[in-house]
Every structure is written in C-alpha cells, then in structure tokens.
C-alpha positions as CSV (number, residue, x, y, z in Angstrom):
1,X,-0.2,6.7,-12.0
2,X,-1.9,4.4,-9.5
3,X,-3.9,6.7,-7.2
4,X,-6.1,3.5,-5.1
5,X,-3.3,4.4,-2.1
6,X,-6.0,6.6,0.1
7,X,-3.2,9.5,1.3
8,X,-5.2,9.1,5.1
9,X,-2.1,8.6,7.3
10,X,-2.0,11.4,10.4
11,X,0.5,14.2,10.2
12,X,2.7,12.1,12.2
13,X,3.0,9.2,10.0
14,X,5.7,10.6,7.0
15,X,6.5,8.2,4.0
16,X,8.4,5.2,5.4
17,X,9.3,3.4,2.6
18,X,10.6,3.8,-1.4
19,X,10.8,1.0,-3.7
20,X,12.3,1.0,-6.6
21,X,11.4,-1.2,-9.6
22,X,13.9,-1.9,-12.3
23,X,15.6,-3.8,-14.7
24,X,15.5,-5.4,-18.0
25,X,12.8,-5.1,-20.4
26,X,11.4,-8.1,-20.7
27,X,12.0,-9.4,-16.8
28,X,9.0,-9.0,-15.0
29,X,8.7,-5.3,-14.1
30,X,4.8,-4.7,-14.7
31,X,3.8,-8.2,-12.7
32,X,6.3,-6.8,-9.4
33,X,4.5,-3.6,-10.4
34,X,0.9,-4.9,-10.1
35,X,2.3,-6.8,-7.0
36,X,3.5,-4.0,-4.8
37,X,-0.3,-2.5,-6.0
38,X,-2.2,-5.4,-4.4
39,X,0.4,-4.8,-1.2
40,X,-1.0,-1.2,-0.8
41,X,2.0,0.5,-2.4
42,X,1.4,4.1,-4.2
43,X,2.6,2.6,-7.5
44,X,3.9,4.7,-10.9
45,X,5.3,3.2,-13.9
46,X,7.9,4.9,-16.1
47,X,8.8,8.0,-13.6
48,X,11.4,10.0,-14.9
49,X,14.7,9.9,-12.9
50,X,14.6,14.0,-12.6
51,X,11.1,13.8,-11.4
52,X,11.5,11.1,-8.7
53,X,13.0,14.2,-5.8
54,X,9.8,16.0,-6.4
55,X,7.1,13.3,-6.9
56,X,8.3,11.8,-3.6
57,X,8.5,15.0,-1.6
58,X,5.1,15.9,-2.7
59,X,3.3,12.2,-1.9
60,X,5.6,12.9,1.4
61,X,3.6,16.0,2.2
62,X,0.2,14.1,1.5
63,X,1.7,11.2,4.1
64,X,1.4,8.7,1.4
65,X,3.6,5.8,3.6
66,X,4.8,3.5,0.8
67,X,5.8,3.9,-2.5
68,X,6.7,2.0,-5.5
69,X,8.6,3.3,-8.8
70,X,9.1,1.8,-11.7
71,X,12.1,3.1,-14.1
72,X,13.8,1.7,-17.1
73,X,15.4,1.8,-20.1
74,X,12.6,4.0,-21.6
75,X,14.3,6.9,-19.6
76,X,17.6,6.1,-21.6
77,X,19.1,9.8,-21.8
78,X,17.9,10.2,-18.0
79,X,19.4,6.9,-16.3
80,X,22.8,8.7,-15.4
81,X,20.5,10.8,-12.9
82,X,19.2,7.9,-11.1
83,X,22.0,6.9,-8.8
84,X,22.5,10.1,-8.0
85,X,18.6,11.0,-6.7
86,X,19.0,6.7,-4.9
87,X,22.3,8.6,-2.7
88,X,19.7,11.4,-1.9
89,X,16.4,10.0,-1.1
90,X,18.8,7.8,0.8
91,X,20.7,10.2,2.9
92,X,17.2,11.8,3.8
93,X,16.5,9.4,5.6
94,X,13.8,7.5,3.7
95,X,14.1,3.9,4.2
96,X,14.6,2.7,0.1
97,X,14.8,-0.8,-1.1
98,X,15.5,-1.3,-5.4
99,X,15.1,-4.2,-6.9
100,X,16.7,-5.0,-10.3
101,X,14.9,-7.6,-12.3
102,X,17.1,-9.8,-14.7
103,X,16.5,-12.8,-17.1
104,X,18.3,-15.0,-19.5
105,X,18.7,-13.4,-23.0
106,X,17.3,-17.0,-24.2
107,X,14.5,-16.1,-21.9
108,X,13.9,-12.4,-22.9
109,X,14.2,-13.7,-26.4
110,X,11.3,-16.3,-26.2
111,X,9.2,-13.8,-23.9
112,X,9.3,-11.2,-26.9
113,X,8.6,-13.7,-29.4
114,X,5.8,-14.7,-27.8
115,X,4.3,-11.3,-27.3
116,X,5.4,-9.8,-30.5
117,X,6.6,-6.8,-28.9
118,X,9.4,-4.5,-29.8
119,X,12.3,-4.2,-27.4
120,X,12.3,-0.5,-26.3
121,X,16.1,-0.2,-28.3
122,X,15.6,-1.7,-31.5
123,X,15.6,0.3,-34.5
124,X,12.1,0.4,-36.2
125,X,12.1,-1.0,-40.1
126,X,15.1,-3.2,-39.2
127,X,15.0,-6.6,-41.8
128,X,17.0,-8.6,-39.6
129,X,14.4,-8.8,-36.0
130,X,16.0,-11.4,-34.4
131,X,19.4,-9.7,-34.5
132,X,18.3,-6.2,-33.4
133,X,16.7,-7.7,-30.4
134,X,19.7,-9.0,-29.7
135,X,21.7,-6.2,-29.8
136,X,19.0,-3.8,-28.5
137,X,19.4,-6.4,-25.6
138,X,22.8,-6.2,-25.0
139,X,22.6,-2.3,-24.9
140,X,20.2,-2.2,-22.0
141,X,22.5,-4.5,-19.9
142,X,25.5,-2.0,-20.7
143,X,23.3,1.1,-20.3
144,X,21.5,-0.5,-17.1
145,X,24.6,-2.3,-15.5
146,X,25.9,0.0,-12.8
147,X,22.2,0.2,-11.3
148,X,21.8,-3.6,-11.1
149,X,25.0,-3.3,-9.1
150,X,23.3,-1.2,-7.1
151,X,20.5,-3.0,-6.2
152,X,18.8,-6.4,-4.9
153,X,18.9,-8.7,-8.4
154,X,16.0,-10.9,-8.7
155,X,16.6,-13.6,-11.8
156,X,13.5,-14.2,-13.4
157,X,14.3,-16.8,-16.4
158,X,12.1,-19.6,-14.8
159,X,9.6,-18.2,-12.5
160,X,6.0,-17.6,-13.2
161,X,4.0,-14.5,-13.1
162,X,2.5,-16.2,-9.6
163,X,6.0,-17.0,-7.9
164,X,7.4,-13.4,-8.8
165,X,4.8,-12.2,-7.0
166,X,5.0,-13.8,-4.3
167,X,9.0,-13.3,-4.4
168,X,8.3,-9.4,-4.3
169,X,6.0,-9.4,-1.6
170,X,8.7,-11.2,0.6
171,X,11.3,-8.7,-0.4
172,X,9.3,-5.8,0.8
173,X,8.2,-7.5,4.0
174,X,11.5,-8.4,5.4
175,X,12.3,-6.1,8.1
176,X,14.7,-3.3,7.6
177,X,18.4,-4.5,7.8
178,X,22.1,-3.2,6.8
179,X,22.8,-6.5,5.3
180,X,19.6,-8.9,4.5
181,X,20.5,-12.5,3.2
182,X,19.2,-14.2,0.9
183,X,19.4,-17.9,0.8
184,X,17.8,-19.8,-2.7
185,X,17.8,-23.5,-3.8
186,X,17.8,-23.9,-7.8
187,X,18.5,-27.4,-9.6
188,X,21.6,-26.8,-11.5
189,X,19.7,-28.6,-14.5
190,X,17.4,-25.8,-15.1
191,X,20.8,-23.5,-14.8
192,X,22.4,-21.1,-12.4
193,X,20.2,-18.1,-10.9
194,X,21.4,-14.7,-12.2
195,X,20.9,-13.1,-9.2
196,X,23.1,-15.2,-7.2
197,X,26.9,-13.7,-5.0
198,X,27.5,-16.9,-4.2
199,X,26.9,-20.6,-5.4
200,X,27.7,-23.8,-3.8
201,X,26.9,-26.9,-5.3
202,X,26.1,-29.8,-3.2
203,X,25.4,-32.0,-5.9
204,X,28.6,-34.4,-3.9
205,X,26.3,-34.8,-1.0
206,X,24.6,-38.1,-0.4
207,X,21.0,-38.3,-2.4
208,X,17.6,-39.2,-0.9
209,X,16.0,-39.2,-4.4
210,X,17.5,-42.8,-4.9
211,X,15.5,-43.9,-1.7
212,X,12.2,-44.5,-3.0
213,X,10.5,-43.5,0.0
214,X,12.5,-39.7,-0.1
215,X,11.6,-39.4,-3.4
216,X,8.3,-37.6,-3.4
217,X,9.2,-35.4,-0.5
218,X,11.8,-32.2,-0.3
219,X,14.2,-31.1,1.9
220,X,11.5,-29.7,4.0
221,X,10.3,-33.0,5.2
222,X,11.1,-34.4,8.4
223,X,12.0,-37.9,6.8
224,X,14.4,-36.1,4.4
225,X,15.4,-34.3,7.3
226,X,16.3,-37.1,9.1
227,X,18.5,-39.0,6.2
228,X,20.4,-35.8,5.3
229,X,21.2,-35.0,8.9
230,X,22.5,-39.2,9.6
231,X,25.1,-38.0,7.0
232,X,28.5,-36.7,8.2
233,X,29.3,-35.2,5.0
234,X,26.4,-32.5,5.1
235,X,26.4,-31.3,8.3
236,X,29.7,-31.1,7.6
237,X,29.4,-29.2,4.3
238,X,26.4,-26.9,6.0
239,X,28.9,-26.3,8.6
240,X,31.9,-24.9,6.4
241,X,29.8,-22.9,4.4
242,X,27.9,-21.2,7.5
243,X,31.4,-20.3,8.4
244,X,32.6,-19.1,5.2
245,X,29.6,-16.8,5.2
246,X,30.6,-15.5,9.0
247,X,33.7,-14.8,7.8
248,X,32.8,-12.5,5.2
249,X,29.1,-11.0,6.2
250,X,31.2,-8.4,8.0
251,X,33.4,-7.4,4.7
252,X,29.9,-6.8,2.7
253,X,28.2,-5.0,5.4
254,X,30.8,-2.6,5.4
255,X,31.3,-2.5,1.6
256,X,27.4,-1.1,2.1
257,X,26.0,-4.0,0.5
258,X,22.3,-4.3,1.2
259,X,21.6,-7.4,-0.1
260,X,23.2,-10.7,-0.4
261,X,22.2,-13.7,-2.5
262,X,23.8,-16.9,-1.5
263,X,22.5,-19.7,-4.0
264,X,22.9,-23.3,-3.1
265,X,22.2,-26.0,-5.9
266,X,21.8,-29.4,-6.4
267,X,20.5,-31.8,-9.5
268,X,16.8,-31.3,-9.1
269,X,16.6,-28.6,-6.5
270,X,14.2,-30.6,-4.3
271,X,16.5,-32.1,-1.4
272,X,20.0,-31.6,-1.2
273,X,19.7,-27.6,-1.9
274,X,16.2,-26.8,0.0
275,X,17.8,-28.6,3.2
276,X,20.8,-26.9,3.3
277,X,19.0,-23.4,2.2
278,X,16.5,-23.8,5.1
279,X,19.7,-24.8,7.7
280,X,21.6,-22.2,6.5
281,X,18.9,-19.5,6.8
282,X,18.3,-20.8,10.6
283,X,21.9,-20.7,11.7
284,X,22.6,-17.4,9.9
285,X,19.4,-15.8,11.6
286,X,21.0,-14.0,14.2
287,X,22.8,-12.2,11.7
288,X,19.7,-10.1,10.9
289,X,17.0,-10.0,8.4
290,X,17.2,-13.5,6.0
291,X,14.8,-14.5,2.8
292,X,14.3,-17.8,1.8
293,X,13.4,-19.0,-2.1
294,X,13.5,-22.1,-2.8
295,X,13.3,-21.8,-7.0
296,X,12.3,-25.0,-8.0
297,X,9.7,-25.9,-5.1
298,X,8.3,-22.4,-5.5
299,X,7.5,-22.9,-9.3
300,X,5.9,-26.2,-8.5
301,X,3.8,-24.4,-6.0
302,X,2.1,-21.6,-8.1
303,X,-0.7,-21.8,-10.5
C-alpha cells in the first residue's frame, strides 16, 4: 500500500474517483501503477476482489479523493467477484474508470525472457519453460477475458515505459463522459493495436512521404496539412468515416459502453493516419469527451 496520498480533503469533499488497474501479466501494470502514484492517486497493488467494498468505503471515510487499484491474475480463485463489486462501486455512485492492459503474446514472451521471471500460472519444475509460458499465457486471457470486455483496453506491445505513462495520465484526465472516444494512429507495419473497435486503413489515400519535402514532417504539420486537405479522396474518406461513427456512437452509448477505440492506420503511421486521427477527433468533439494517441509519433517522442 502506497500511503504518500495525505487523506486532508474537508468533510465535504468524498472520494471522486476509482481506477482500476488490470490486465495481463506482463503488460505494463506496475509502470500505470507508479503513474497514477506520481498523479496523486492512493495507489495499492494486488487488492483482493472481496476486499475492494471495504478498503474503498474506509479511504471514503478518510476523504481520500482518488484511488487507484491494481488486480490480476494473482487473485485467480477471487476474479469471479470482481465484476460483481465494478456493478456496485458503480451504482453507488463513485465515478470508476478500469483500464485493462494487453500485449502481444510475442511481446509478453520476449518481456519475460528478458526479465527471467516466472508467469504467475506456470507450473514450478516444468522442463519445457517456453511452453508453459505459453500456456500459462493463454489461461490468463481465458480467466481474464470477460473483465477486459469490461473495461477501456490499452495495447501495450510497442510502447515504452515513458509513453504508457503518459497514455495513463491522459486516460484519467479526460473529463467524465458516458461514451469517451478514442482516436489512435498506428503504422500497420509495426501491426494492428489490440485495443482497437474499429480499424480503418487509409493506406489507399494519396502519400506525402514520396514528396521529399513532407517527408520529415507528420500529419500534424501545416504543410502536410495542406497536401492531404488538396486531396478529394481524403476529405472524402474522413468524411464517410466521421459519419459511420455518427451513425453508431448512439448504438454503443446505450449498449453502456464507456469507452471506444477507433484506430486509423496507415504504412508508417506518420501522415496519412495522424491527419485523419487529429480531424476525426475535432469533428467528433461535440460528441463528448475524445483522447488522442498517436502510437507511432508517441514512441518517437519518449526517452
């Protein structure tokens, strides 16, 4: 248990928000952890699901304002609880946000390998490593796969430690919503983002990168800008695809979705993609609360 969060908040001011770390093991859980720390979050790792009623009525009574838990698959035999106490905590009125975390098995594999840890599932003694964490793998998503339905996936295959970070701290930011896009650019070479409801590809739209010029810059460039919007074709493509999305918002909303990730590739994730991400996010604003990631360009960007 984290206890820097000074429980000073006056008598008026209950908990306002619960946030809800998990996922697989593997994914990211302790960097978003460390994360909502640094935000000013009352963090705890490894809570179990029986115990999350109780721990947040008591930091509610100390007028702790923002929480952060962290639960996985190490509470195998308790999971079944957990969607359960989510319906409560939700019908109490506490504003609750959950985040599933997700990666590649390719990725979780390598990430294990690299830190010569044992998967929380596999068998201790077993001959064959590579297999059981493969299997041990496999069992998580099973045992963890009505939760991630539940919640906002975030795919973590190719984003650093620094851009997951920063990734969190948006989520938690964006103002409270009953439907909050999210609108990502990814370069379909690097492969399609996990976490994504929707994909469009816009690898057919004209390319600045074969102006020599455009090359260096991204779609968030006035020059680029300018080229993509002297197209027909991708205002045109922007256009369909805002209107697809106006179409069916309303479905989701009242499927109780709370999150929506629309992902928008193209080869290198640097023009095509960012432009239409950053138009789409604009035009879709009035629709309530909208993120922005931009997967390639962000990865670039961190240390």
């Amino acid at each position: 248990m984290n206890p820097t969060l000074s429980a000073t908040a006056p008598a008026s001011d209950p908990l306002r928000e619960l946030v809800l770390i998990t996922g697989i093991s593997g994914s990211g859980k302790s960097v978003a952890l460390h994360a909502l720390e640094d935000a000013g979050y009352f963090c705890v790792d490894n809570l179990p699901p029986e115990l999350i009623e109780t721990f947040v009525s008591l930091e509610h009574s100390r007028f702790t304002p923002r929480i952060a838990i962290a639960v996985d698959v190490r509470s195998a035999r308790s999971l079944p609880h957990l969607l359960p106490v989510m319906g409560k905590l939700r019908e109490s009125g506490i504003a609750m946000k959950t985040i599933f975390l997700d990666a590649s098995t390719d990725a979780l594999v390598r990430r294990f390998s690299e830190t010569r840890r044992r998967h929380p599932l596999s068998p201790p003694g077993d001959s064959d490593a590579h297999h059981a964490l493969m299997e041990a793998i496999n069992l998580e998503r099973e045992l963890l796969s009505d939760l991630r339905q539940a919640s906002s996936v975030v795919d973590t295959s190719e984003l650093r430690p620094a851009q997951l970070r920063s990734w969190i701290r948006s989520f938690v930011q964006a103002p409270p919503a009953k439907l909050t896009l999210v609108f990502e650019s990814f370069a379909f070479k690097h492969g399609v983002p996990l976490d994504a409801d929707f994909v469009f590809d816009v690898r057919v739209l004209p390319n600045p990168y074969y102006i020599r010029e455009l090359r260096p810059q991204t779609g968030r460039d006035p020059d680029v800008i300018a080229y993509l919007e002297s197209q027909p074709e991708v205002g045109e493509m922007v256009a369909q695809i805002e209107t697809f999305l106006r179409r069916w918002l309303p479905a989701f909303e009242q499927d109780q979705r709370s999150y929506l990730t629309v992902a928008i590739g193209c080869t290198g994730g640097q023009h095509r993609s960012v432009y239409c991400v950053e138009q789409l996010a604009q035009r879709l604003r009035d629709r309530g609360a909208t993120l922005v990631r931009h997967r390639e360009l962000d990865a670039r960007d961190s240390p």
